[in-house]
Every structure is written in C-alpha cells, then in structure tokens.
N, C-alpha and C positions, 0 to 999 in steps of 0.2 A: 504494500500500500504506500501512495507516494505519499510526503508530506501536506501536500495539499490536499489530500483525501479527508485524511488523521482531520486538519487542521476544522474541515468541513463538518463532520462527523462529531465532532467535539462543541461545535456549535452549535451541530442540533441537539445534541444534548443539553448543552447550557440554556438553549432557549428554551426546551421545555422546561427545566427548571425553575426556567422565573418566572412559570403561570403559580400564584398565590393555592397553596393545599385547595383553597375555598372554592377556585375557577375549577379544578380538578375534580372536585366534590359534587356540584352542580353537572358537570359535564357527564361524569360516573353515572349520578343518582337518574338522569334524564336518560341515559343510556340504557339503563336498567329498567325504567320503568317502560321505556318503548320496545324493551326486548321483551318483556312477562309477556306482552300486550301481542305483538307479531307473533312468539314465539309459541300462541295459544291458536293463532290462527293457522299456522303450517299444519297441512293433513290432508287426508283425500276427502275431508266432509266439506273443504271449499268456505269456510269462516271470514267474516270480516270484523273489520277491528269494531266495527260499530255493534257488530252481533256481541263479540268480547265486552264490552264496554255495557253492554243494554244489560245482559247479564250480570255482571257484578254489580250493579244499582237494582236491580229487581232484590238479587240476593241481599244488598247490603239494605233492599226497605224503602230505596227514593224514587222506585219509579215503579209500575203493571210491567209484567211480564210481558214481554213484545216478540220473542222467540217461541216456534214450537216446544214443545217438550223434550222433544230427538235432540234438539240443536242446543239447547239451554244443559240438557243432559252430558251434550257433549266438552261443551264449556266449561262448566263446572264442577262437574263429577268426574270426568275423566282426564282432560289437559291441565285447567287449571290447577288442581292439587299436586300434578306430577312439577310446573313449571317452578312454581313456589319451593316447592323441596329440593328443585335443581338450585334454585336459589341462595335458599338457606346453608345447603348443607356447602355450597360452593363457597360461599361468606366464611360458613364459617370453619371451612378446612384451611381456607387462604390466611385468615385472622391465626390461625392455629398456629400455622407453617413462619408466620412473620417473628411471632412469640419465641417459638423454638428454635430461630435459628439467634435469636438475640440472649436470650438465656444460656443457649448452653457455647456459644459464640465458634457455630458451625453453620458457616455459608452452605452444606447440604443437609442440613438437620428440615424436617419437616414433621408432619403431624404423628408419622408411624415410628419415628426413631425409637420410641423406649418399649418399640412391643406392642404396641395400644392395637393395630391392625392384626398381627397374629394372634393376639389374648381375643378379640372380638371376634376370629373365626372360627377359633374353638368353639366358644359358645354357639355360636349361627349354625355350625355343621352339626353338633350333637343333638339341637333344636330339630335341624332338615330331615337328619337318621332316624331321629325319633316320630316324624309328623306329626309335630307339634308347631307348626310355624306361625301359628297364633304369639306364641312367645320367641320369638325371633329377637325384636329390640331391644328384650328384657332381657335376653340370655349372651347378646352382641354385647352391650354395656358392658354387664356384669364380665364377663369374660376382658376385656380391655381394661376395666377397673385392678382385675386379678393380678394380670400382667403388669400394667404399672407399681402393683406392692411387689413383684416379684425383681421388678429393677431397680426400684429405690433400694429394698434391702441386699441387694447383692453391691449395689453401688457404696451404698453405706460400712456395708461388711468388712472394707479394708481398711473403715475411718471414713473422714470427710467427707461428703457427696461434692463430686467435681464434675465440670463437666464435662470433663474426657472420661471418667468413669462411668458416668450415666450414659453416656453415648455407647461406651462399650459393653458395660451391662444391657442395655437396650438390643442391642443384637445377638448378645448371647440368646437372652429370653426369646427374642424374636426369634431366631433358630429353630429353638424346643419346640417351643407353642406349633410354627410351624410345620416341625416334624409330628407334633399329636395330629395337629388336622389331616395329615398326609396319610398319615397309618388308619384313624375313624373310618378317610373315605375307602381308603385298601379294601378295609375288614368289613365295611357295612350298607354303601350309599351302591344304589342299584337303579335303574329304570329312573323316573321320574324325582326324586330328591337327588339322584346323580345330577340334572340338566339344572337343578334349581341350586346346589351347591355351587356348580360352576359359577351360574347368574351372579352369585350373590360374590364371588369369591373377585369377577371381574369387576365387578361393581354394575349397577343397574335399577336404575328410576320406576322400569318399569311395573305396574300396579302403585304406585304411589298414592295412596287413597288422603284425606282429611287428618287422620290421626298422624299420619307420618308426618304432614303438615308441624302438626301442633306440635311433637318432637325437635321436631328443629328449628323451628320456628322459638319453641320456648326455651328451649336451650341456646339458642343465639342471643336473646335477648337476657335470660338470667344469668349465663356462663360468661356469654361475650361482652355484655355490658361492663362489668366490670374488669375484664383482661384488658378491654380498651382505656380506662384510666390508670392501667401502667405505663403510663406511653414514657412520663421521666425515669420512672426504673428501670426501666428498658434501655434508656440513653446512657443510664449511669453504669449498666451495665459491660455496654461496650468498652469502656474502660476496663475494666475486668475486676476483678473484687475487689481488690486492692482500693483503686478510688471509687469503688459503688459503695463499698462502708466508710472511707473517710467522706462521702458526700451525707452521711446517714442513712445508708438502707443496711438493714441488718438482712446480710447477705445470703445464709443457707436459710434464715426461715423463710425472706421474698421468694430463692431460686423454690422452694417445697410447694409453697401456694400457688407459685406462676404454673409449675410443672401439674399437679396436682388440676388446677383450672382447664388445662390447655386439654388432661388428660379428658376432664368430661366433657368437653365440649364435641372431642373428637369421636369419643363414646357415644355420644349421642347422635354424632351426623352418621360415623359409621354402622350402625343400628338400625337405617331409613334405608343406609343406601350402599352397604356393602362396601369392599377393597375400593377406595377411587382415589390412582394416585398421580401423582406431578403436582397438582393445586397449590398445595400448602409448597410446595418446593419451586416452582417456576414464578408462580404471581407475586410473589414479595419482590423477586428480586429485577420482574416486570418494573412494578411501582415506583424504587428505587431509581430506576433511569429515569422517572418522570417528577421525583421531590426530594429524592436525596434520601442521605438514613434515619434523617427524623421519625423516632416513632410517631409524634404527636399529628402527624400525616399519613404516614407508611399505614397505621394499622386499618385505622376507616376505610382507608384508599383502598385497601390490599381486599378488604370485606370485600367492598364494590364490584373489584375486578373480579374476585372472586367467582362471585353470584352470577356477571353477567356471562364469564366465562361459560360457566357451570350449565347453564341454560343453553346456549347454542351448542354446545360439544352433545348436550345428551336428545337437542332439537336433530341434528345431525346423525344420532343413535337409533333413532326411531325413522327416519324419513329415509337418508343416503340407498338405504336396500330394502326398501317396503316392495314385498311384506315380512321380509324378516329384518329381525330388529339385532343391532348389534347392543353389549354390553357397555355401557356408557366408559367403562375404564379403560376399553381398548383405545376409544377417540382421542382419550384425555393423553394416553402415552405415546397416541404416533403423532399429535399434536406438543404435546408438553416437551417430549423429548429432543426433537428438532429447534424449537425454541428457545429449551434452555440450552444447547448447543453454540445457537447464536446469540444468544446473550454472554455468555462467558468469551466467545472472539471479538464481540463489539467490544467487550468491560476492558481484555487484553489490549487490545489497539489504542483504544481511549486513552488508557493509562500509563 
C-alpha cells in the first residue's frame, strides 16, 4: 500500500471519528428501527410496511384492525417475534463481547470465552434427548450458569483471578462441556432431536414465538442496563489493575460482577437462540473504527450494531434458500469471519 493510500484510509477513519457518539446513536437507532420494520416485511406472503405498521397499532390499542386475520397472523405471531429476538439477542451478545474483551483485556475474548456456550449446550442437548424442549431456556441458562462457576473456580484455584487465567480456565471448561455434548449426542440423539440438536447447536431464530421475546428482551434491559453504566470501569480498566485501583475501583470484586453480569446476559440470549457466534467478537471492534475505545460510546453503539446486524444475517437465514432455511450461525460466520479478517489489515495499515 502506497503512502498515499495509508495517508487516505486514515482519514476516513478520523473523519468518522468526529461524528459526536450522539450522530452515531441517532443514525444506529433509525437504522434499527427501519430494519425491525423491512425486515418483517421480507417473505413470500408479499407485506408492506404499512401492513407492519397497521398491525403493531391495532396490537399496541391505537387503531381497528385493518388486516385480515392471515396477514395480521403473519405479522405478528410469526415474523414479528422472530425479528425482535434477532434483535435483542444481537444487542445483547455484541454489549456482551464489548465487556469481555475490556475486562479481561483480550482483543479476541467474546461472549463464549469462559464456557458460557459449551455449559448452555449441555443443558439444551440433555433437554433435546430427553423431549422435553419445553424447558430448553431453563436448562440452556442453567447449564452456562454451571460452566461459569466451573471457571471462576478453576481460575481462582491457583490464587488470584487474572485474566489470563480466566481466559485459560475458560477453555479448558469449554473443552469438557464440549466433549459431554459430543458423547450425549454419540450415545442418545436419533431421528428428529438429532436435526433439532444440530439447529440449536448452529444457532437459529427459527420458531421464535413471544416468550423468547420476553427472555431477551428482559434480560437486555435488566442485565444490560446496568453493564452499560460500567462504561468508566471499563476505561479504567484498560489501564490494567494496577491504575483501575489507584483510580478506585476495587479490582477483583468489579472484574467478579462484570464477569458474573456478562455471564447472564449471554445465558439468556443463548437460551432463545442457540450457538450464534462472531457478534460479540466482530461488532465491538466494528464500533471502535467508528468512536474510538471509549466505552461510554462503544457499549450503546456496539448494542445497536449489534441488533441490527443480528436481524438481517438471520432475514438472510430464512429467505437466501427458501424453502429451506439455513441456521442463523452459519450466516453470522461466513459473514463475521471475513470481516473480522479485514478489520485487523485495515487496524494493521492504519497503524
């Protein structure tokens, strides 16, 4: 690359930079809201945004129903619940992935690093073997929950929690847990929980009913509300302990809470919606090229990206080869992966 390339390249980056978080915010949040909106229309039943739109005001009380029953059925009961949880759970793997890579200060750390994806498979495949997939989210959580006590205390076991220890206890665990789901399906999954094991294991939207909704939905807003007013701990962080306690943060019990936070939040979107990975690992450091390392930008921003992401990769999942549907976490890795590819020779060149 010649000099003048570099010199070019570095401009557009600084120019995005000095759009204000707020221009970024506004521009995100309108992006977002006209994706839900489109992304509810795409399908062979032929929708318009006004059909979208007439519907959610009937449901929401402000207006007579002005669709047939089919159409309004379609709207609401079937796309709109799926589009939202592509949403939420998009927000809030990306808010996840921003967290974990500041806490444990590992530019590839994302939402699965301590096991949280391998602890939640277990439980989701012993659910599938057993045909009980009524309790699918309860037994995905709880299983991710498991897995994080199993890496803190392996982390802690040699002393101090670091986080080059949690990262490396993180994949031990992840390992294991892995290895049980591998042997369950060996020994037990057959016909029909075989194809819905796979589903779930790729990650995938599809059946996304109301309650899945409310899962990440509520968990975004009680888990992630508050991860997002670490955005100074977070900064004090990148300094690394040493000046995140001389600034006053008492350093292993913020790193326990932050970790502890990120973990249910990820337990919970992984519970709706199965393995779905890149998010938390590519969209933060999207963001980043667009406000810098500020968390008090990065994290909102990274939700956004998140969400909107999230929505068109799994609008993409359902449509590219109708009538069969691909597993939303395939889209996310031939997408994610290439991505983050070019984001790390942009960051090299830049810098």
């Amino acid at each position: 690359m010649t000099t003048v390339q570099q010199a070019r390249e570095a401009e557009v980056v600084k120019t995005s930079r000095s759009l204000p978080a707020a221009v970024w915010a506004v521009i995100l949040s309108v992006l977002l809201a006209a994706s839900i909106v489109v992304a509810v229309t795409i399908g062979p039943a032929g929708l318009t945004a006004g059909d979208v739109w007439a519907s959610i005001l009937a449901h929401l009380g402000f207006g007579d129903p002005t669709l047939s029953p089919l159409r309004d059925g379609i709207v609401w009961q079937l796309r709109m619940p799926r589009v939202l949880t592509a949403a939420a759970v998009g927000a809030g793997l990306a808010l996840a992935g921003a967290i974990m890579q500041a806490v444990t200060r590992n530019p590839l750390a994302d939402p699965y690093l301590l096991g949280l994806s391998s602890g939640a498979s277990v439980g989701a495949v012993i659910v599938l073997v057993l045909g009980v997939s009524i309790a699918l989210p309860f037994a995905a959580f709880a299983g991710a929950l498991v897995a994080l006590g199993f890496t803190l205390v392996l982390a802690g076991a040699a002393g101090r929690i670091t986080p080059t220890r949690t990262v490396l206890a993180g994949l031990a665990v992840s390992s294991v847990f892995g290895a049980v789901t591998s042997l369950i399906i060996f020994w037990s999954a057959t016909g029909d929980s075989y194809r819905e094991i796979l589903n779930w294991l790729l990650g995938s939207l599809a059946g996304a009913e109301w309650p899945a909704v409310a899962i990440s939905v509520g968990a975004l807003l009680l888990v992630g509300g508050p991860l997002l007013a670490s955005a100074r701990t977070l900064d004090a962080f990148a300094f690394g302990d040493a000046s995140a306690a001389a600034l006053g943060v008492n350093v292993d019990r913020t790193r326990w809470l932050l970790l502890g936070g990120t973990a249910l939040l990820t337990g919970a979107m992984v519970s709706v919606s199965g393995s779905i990975g890149f998010i938390g690992l590519v969209l933060p450091h999207a963001v980043r090229l667009l406000t810098g390392p500020g968390h008090r930008a990065l994290l909102p921003l990274s939700a956004l990206a998140g969400a909107i992401f999230l929505i068109w990769a799994d609008t993409a999942a359902r449509t590219l080869f109708d009538p069969r549907e691909l597993p939303v976490g395939i889209i996310t890795a031939l997408v994610g992966g290439p991505v983050f590819a070019v984001l790390i020779l942009r960051s090299r060149r830049i810098s």
